[in-house]
N, CA, C, O and CB atoms as a CASP TS submission, in Angstrom:
PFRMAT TS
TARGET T0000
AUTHOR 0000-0000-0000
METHOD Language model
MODEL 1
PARENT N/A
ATOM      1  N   UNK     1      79.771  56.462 -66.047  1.00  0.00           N
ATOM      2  CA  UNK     1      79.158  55.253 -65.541  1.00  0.00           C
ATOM      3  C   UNK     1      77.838  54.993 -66.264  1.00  0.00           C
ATOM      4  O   UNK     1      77.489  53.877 -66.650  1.00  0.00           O
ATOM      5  CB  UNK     1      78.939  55.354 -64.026  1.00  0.00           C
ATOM      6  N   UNK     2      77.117  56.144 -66.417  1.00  0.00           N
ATOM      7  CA  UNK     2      75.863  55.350 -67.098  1.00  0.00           C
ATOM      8  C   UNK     2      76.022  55.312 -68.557  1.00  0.00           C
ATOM      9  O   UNK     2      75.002  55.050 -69.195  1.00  0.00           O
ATOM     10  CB  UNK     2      74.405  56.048 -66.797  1.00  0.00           C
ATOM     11  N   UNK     3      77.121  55.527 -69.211  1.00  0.00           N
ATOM     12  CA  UNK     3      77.594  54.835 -70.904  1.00  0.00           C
ATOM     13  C   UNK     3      77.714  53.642 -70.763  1.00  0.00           C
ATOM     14  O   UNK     3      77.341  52.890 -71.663  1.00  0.00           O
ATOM     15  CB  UNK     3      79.032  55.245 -71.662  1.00  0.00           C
ATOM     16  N   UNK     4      78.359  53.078 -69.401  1.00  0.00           N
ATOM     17  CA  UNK     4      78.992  51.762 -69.365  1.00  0.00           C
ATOM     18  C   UNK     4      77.611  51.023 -69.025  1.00  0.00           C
ATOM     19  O   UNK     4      77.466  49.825 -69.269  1.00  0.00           O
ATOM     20  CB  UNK     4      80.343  51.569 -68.195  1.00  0.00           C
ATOM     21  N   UNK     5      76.460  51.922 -68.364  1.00  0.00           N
ATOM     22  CA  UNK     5      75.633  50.924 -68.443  1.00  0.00           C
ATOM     23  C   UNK     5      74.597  51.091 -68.956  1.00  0.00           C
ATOM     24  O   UNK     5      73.725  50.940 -68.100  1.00  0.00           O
ATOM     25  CB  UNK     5      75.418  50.467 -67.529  1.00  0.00           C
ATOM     26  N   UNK     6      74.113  51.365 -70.066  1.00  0.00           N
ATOM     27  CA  UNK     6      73.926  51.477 -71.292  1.00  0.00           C
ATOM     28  C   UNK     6      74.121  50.470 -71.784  1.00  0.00           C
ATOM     29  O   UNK     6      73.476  49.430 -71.656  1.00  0.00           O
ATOM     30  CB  UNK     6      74.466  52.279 -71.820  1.00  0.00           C
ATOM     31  N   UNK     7      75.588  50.795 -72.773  1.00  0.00           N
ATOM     32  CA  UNK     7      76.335  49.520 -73.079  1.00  0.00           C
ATOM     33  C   UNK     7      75.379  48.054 -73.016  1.00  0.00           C
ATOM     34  O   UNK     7      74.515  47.503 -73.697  1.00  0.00           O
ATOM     35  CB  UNK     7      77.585  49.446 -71.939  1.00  0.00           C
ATOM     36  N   UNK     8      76.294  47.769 -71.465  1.00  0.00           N
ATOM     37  CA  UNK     8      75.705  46.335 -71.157  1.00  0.00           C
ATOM     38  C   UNK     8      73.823  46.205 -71.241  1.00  0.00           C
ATOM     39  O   UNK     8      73.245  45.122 -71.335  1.00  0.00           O
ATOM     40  CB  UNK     8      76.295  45.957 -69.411  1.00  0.00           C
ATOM     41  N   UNK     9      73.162  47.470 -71.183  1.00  0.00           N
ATOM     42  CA  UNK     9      71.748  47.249 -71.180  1.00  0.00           C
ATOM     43  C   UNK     9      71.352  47.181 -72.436  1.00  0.00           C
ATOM     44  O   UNK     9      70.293  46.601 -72.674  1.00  0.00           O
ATOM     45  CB  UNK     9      70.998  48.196 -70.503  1.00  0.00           C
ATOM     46  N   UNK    10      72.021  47.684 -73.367  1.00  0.00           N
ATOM     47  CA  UNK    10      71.549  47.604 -75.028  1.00  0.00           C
ATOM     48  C   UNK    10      72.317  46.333 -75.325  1.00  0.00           C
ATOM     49  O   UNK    10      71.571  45.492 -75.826  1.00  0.00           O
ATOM     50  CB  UNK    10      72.081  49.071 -76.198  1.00  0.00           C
ATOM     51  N   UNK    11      73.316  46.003 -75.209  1.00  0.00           N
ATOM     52  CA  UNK    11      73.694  44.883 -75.264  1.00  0.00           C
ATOM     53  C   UNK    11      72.982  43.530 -74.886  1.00  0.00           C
ATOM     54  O   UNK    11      72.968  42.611 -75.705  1.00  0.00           O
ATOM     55  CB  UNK    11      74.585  45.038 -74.737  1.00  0.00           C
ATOM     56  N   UNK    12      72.384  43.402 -73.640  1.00  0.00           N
ATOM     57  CA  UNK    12      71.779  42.490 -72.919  1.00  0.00           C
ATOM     58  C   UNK    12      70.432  42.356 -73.822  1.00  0.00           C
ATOM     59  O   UNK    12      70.063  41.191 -73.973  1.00  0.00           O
ATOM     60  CB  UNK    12      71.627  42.929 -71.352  1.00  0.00           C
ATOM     61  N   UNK    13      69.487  43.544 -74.566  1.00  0.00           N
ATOM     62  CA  UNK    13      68.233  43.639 -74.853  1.00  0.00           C
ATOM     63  C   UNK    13      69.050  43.013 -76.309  1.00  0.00           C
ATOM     64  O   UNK    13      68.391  42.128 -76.855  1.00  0.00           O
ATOM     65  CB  UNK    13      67.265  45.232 -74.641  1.00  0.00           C
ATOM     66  N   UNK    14      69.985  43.250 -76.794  1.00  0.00           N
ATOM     67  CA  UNK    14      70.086  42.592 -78.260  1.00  0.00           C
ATOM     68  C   UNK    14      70.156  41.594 -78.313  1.00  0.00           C
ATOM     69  O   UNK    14      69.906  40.944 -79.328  1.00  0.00           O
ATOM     70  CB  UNK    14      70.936  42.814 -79.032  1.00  0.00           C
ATOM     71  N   UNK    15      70.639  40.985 -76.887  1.00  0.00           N
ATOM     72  CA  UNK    15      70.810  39.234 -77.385  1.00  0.00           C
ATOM     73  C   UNK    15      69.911  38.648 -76.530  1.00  0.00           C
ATOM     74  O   UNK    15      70.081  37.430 -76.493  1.00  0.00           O
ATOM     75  CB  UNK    15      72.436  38.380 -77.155  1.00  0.00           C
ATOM     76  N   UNK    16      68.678  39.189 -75.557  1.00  0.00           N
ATOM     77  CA  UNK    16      67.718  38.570 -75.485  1.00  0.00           C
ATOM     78  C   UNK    16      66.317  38.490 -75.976  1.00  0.00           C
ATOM     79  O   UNK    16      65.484  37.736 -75.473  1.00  0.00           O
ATOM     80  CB  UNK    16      67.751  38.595 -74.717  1.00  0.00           C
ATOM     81  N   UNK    17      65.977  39.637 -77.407  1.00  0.00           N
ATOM     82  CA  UNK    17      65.147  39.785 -77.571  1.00  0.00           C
ATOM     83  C   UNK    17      65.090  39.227 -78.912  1.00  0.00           C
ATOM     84  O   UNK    17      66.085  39.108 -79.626  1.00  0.00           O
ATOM     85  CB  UNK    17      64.875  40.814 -77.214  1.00  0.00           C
ATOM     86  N   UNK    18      63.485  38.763 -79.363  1.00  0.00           N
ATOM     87  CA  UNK    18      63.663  37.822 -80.783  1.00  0.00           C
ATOM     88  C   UNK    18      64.166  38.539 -81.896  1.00  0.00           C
ATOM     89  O   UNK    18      64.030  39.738 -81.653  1.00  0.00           O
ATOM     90  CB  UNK    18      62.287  37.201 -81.338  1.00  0.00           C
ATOM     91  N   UNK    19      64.559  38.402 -82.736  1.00  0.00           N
ATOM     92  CA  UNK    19      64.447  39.225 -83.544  1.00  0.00           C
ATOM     93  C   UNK    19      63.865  38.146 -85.042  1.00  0.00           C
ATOM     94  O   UNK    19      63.570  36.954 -84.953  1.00  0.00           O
ATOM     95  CB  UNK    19      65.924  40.101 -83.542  1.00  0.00           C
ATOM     96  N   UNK    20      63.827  39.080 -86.464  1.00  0.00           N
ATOM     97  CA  UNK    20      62.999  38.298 -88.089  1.00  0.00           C
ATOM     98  C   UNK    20      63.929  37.030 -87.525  1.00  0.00           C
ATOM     99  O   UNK    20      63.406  36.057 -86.982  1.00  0.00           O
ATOM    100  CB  UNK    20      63.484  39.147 -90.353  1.00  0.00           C
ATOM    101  N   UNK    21      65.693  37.184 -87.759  1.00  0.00           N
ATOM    102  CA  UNK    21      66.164  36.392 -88.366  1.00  0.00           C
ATOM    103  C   UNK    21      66.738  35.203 -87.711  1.00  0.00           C
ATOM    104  O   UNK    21      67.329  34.237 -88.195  1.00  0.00           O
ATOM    105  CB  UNK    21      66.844  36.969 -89.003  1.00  0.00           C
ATOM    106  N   UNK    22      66.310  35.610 -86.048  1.00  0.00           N
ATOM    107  CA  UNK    22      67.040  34.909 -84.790  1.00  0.00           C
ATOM    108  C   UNK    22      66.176  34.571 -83.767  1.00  0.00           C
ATOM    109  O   UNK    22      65.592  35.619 -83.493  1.00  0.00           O
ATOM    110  CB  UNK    22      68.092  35.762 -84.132  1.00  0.00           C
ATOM    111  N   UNK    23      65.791  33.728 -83.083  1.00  0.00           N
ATOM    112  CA  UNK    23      65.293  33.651 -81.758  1.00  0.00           C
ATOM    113  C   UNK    23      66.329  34.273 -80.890  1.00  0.00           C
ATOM    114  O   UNK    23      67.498  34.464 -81.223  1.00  0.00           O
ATOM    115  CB  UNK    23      64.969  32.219 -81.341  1.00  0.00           C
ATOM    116  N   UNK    24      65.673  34.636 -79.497  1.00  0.00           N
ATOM    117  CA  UNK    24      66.540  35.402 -78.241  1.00  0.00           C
ATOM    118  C   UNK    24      67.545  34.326 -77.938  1.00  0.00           C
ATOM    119  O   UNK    24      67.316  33.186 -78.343  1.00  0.00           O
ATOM    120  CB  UNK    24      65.566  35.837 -76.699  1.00  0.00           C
ATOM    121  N   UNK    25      68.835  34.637 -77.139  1.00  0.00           N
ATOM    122  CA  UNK    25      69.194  33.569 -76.446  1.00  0.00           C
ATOM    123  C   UNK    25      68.812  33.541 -74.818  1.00  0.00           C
ATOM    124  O   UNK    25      68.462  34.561 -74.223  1.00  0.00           O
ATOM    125  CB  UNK    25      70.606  33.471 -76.690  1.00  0.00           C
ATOM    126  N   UNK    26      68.879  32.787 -74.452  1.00  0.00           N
ATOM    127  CA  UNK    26      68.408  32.785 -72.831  1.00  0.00           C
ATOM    128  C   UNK    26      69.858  33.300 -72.207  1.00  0.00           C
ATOM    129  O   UNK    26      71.056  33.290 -72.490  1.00  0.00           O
ATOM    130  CB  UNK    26      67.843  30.964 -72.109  1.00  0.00           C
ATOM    131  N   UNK    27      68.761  33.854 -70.950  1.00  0.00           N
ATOM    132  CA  UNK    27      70.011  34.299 -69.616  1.00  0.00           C
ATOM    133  C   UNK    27      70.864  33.648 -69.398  1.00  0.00           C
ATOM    134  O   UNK    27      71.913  34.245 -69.641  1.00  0.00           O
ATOM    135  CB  UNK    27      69.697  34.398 -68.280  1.00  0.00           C
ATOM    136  N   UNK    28      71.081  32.234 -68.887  1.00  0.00           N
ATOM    137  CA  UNK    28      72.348  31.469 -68.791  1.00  0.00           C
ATOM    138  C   UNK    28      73.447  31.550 -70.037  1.00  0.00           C
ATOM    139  O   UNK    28      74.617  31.620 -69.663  1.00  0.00           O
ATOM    140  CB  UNK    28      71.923  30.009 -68.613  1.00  0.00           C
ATOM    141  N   UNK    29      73.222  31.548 -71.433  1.00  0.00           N
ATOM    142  CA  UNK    29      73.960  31.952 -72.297  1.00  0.00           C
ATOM    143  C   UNK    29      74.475  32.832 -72.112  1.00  0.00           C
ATOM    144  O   UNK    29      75.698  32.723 -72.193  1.00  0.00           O
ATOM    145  CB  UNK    29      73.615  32.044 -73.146  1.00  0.00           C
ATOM    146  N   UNK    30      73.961  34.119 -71.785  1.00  0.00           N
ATOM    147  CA  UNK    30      74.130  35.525 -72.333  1.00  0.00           C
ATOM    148  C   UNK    30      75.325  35.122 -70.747  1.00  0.00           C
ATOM    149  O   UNK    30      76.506  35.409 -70.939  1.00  0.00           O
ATOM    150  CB  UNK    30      72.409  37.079 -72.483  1.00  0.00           C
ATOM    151  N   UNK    31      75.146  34.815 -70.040  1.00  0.00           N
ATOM    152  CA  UNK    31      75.422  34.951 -68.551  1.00  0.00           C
ATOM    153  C   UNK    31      77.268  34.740 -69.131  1.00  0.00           C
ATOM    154  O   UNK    31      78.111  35.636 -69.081  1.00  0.00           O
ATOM    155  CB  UNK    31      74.442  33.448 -67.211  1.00  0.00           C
ATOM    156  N   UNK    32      77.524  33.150 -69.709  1.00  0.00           N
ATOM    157  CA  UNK    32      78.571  33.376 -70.059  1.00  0.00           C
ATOM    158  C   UNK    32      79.613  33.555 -71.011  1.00  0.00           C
ATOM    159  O   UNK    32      80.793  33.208 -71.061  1.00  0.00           O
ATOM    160  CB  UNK    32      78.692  33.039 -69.715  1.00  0.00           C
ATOM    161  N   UNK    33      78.649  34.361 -71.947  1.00  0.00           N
ATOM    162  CA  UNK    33      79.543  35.340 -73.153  1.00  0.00           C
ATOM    163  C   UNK    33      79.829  36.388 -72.221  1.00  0.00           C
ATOM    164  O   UNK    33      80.837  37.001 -72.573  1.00  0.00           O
ATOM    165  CB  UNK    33      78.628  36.017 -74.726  1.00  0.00           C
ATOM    166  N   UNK    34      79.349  36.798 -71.222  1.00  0.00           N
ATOM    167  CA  UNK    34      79.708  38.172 -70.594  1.00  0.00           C
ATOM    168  C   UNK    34      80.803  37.439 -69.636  1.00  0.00           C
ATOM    169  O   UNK    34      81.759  38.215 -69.612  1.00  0.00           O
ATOM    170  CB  UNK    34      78.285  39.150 -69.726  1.00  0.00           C
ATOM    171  N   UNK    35      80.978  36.772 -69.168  1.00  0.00           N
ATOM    172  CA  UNK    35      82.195  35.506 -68.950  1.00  0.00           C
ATOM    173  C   UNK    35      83.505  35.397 -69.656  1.00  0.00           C
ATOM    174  O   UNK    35      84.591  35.104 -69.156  1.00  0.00           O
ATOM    175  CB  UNK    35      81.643  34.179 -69.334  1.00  0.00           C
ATOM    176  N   UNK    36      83.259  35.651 -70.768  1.00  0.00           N
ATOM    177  CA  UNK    36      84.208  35.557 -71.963  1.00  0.00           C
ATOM    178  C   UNK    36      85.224  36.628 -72.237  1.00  0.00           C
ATOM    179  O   UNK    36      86.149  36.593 -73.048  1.00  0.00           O
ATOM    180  CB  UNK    36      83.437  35.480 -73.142  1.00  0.00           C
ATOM    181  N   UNK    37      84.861  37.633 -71.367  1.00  0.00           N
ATOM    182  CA  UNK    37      85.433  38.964 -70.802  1.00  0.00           C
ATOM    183  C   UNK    37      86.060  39.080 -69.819  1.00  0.00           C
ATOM    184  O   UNK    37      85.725  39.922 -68.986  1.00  0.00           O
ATOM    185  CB  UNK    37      84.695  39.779 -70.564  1.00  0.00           C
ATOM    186  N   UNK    38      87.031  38.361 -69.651  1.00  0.00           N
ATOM    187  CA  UNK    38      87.384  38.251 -68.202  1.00  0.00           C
ATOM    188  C   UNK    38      88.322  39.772 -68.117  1.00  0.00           C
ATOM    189  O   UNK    38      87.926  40.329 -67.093  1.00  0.00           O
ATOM    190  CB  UNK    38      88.367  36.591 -67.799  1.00  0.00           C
ATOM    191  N   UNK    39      89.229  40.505 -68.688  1.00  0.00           N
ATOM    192  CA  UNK    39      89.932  41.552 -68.480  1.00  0.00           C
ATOM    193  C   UNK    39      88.751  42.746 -69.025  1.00  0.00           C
ATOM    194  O   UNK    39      89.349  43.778 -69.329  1.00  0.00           O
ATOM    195  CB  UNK    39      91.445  41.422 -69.277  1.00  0.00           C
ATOM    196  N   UNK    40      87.450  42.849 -69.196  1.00  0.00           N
ATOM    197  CA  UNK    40      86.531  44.075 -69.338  1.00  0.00           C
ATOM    198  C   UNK    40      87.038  44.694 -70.324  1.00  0.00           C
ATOM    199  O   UNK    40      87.466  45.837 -70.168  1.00  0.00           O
ATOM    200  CB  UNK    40      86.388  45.006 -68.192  1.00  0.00           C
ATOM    201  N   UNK    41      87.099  43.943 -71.759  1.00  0.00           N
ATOM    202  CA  UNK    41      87.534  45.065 -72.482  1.00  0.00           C
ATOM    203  C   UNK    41      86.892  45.506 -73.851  1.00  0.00           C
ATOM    204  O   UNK    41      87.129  46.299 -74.762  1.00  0.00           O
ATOM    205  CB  UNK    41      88.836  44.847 -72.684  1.00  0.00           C
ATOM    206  N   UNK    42      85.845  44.461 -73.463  1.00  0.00           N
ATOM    207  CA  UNK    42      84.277  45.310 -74.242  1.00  0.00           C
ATOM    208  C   UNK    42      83.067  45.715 -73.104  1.00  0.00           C
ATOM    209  O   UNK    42      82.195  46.556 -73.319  1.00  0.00           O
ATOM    210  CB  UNK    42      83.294  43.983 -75.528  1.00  0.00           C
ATOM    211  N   UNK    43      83.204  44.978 -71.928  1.00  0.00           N
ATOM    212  CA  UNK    43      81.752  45.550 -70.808  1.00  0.00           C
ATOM    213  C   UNK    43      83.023  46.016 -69.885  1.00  0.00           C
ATOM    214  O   UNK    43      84.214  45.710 -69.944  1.00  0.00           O
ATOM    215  CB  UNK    43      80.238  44.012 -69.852  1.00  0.00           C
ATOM    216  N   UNK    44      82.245  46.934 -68.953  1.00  0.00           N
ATOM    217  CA  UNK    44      82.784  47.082 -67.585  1.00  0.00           C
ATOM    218  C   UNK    44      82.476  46.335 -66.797  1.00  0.00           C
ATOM    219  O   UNK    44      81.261  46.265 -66.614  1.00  0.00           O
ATOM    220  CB  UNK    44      82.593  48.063 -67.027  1.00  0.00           C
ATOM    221  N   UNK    45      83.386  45.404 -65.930  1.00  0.00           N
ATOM    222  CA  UNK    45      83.285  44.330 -65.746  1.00  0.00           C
ATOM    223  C   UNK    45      82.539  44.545 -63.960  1.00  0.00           C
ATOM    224  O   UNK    45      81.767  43.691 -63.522  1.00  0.00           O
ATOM    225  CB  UNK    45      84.772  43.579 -66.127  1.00  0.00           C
ATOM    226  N   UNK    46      82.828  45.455 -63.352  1.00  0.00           N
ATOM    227  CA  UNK    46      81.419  45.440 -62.626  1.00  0.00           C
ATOM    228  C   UNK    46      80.244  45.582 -62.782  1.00  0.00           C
ATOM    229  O   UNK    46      79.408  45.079 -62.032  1.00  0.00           O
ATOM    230  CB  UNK    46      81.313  45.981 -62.003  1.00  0.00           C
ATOM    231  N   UNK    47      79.873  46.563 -64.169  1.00  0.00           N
ATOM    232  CA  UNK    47      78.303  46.542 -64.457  1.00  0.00           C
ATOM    233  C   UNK    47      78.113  44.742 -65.230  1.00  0.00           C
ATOM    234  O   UNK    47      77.075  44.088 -65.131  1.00  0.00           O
ATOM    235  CB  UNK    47      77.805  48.178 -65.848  1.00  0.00           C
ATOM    236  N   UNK    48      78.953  44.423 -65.708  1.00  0.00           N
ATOM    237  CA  UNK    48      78.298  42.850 -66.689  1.00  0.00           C
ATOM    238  C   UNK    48      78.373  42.136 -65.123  1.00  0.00           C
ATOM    239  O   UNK    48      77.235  41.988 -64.677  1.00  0.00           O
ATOM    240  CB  UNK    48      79.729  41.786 -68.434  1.00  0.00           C
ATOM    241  N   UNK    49      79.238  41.755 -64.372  1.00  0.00           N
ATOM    242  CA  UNK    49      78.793  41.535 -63.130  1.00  0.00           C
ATOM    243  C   UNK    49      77.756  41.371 -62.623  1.00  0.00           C
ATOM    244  O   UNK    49      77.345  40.278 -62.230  1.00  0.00           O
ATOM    245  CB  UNK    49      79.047  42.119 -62.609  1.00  0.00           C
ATOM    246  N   UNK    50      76.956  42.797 -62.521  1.00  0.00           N
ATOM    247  CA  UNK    50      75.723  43.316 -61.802  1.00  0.00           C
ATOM    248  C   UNK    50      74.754  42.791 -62.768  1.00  0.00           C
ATOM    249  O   UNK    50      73.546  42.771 -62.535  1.00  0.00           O
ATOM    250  CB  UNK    50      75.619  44.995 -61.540  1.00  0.00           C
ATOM    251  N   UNK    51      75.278  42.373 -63.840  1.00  0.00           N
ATOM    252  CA  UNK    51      73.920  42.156 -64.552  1.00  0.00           C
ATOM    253  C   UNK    51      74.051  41.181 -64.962  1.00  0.00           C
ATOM    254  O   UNK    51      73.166  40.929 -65.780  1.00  0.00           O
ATOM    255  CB  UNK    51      73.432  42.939 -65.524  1.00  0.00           C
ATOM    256  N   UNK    52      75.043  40.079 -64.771  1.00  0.00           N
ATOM    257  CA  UNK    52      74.846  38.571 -64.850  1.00  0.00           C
ATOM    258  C   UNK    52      74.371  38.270 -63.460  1.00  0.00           C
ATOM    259  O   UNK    52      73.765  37.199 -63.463  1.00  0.00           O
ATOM    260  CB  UNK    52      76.226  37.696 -65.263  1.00  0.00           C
ATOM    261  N   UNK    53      74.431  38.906 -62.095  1.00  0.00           N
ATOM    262  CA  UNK    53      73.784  38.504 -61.095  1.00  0.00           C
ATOM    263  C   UNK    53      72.812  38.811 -61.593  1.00  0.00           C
ATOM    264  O   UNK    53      72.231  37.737 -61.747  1.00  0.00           O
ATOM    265  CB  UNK    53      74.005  38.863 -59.915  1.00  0.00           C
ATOM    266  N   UNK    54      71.837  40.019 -62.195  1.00  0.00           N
ATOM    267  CA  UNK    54      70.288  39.956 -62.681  1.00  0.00           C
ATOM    268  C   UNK    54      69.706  38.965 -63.376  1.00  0.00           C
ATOM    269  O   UNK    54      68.596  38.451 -63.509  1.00  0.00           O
ATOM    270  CB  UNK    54      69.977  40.920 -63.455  1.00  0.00           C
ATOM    271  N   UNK    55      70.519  38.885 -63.674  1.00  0.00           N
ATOM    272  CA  UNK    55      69.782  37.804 -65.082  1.00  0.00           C
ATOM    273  C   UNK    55      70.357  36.469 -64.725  1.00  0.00           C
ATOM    274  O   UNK    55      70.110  35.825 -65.745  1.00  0.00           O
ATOM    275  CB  UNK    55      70.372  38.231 -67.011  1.00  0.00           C
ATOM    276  N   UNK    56      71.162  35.410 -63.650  1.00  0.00           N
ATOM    277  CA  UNK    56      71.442  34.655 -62.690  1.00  0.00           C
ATOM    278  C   UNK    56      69.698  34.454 -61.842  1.00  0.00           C
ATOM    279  O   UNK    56      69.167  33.379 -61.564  1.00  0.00           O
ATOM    280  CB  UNK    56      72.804  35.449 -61.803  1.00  0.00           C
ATOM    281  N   UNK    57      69.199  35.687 -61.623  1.00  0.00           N
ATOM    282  CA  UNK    57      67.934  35.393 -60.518  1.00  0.00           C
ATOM    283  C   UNK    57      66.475  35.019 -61.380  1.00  0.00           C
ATOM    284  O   UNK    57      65.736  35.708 -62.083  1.00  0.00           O
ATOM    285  CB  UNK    57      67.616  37.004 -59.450  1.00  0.00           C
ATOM    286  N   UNK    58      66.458  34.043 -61.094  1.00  0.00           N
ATOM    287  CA  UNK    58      65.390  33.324 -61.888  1.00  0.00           C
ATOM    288  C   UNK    58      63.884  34.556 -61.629  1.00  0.00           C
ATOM    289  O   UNK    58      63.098  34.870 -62.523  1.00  0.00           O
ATOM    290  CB  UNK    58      65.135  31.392 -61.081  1.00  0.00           C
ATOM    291  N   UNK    59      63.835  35.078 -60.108  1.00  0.00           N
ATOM    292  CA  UNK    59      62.132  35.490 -60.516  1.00  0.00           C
ATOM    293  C   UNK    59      62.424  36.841 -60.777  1.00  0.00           C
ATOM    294  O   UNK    59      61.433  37.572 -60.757  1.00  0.00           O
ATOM    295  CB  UNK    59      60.749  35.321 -59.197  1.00  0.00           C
ATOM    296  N   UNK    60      64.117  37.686 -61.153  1.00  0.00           N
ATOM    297  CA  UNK    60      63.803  39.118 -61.688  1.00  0.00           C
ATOM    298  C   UNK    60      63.921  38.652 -63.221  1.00  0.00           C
ATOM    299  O   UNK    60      63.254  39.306 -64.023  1.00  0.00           O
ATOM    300  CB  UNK    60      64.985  40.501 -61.151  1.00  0.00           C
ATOM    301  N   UNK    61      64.727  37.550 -63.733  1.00  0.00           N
ATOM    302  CA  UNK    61      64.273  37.652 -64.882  1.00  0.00           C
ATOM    303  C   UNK    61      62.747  37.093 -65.754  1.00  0.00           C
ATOM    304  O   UNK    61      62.261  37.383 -66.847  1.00  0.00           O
ATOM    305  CB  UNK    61      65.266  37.222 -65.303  1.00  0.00           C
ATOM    306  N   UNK    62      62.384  36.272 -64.765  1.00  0.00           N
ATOM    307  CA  UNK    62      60.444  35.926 -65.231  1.00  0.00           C
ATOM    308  C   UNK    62      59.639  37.425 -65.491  1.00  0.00           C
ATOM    309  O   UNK    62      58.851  37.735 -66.385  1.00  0.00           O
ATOM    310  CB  UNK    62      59.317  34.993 -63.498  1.00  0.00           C
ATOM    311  N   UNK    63      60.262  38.362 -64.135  1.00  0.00           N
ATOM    312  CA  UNK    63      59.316  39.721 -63.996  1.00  0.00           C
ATOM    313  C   UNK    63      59.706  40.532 -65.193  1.00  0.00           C
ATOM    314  O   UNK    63      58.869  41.390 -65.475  1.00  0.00           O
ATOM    315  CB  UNK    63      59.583  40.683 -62.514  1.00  0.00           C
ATOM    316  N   UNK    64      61.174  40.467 -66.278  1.00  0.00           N
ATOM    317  CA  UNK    64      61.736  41.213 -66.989  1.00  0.00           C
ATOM    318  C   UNK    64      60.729  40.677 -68.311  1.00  0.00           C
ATOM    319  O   UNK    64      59.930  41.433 -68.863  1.00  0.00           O
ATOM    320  CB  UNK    64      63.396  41.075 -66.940  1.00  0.00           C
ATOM    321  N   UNK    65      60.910  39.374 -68.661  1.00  0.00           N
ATOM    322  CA  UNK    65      59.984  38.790 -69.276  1.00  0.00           C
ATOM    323  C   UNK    65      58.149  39.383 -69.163  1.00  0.00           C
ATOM    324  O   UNK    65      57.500  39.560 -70.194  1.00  0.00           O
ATOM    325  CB  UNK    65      60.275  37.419 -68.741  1.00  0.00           C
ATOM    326  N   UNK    66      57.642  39.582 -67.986  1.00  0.00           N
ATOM    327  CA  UNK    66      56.532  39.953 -68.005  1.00  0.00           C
ATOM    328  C   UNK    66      56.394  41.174 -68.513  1.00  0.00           C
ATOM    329  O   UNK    66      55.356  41.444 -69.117  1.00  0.00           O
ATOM    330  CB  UNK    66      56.071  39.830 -66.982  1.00  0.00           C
ATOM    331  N   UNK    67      57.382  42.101 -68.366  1.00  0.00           N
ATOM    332  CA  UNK    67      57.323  43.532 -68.970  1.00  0.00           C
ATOM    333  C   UNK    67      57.197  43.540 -70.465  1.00  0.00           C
ATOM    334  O   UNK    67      56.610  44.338 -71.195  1.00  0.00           O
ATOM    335  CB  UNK    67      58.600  44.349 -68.611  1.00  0.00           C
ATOM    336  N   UNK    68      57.971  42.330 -70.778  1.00  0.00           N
ATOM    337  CA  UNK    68      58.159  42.772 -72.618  1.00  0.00           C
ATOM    338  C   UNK    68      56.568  42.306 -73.287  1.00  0.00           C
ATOM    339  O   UNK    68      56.333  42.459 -74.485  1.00  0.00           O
ATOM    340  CB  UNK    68      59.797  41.495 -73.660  1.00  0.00           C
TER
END
């Protein structure tokens, strides 16, 4: 269980954080490429779940933002 969430947490930090050659994409994006998974067969589909409800809640993701 915590590979699988991993995974989705290194995953989630790659496509929201800037990088040289890319701006981040925002939470609602990311929300449904992890959508795009409907049979879990790159995330485990209860952790991308758990973490499209995170990133769904507008003031845990402002507070995720304040950390970086």
């Amino acid at each position: 269980m915590g590979a699988r969430i991993l995974c989705v947490a290194d995953s989630v930090d790659a496509m929201l954080t800037d990088r040289a050659y890319r701006k981040g994409i925002g939470g609602e994006i990311l929300s449904s490429s992890y959508n795009g998974d409907p049979g879990g067969t790159q995330f485990d589909s209860v952790v991308a779940n758990v973490a499209i409800g995170l990133l769904s809640d507008r003031e845990f993701a402002d507070e995720m933002r304040k950390i970086e």
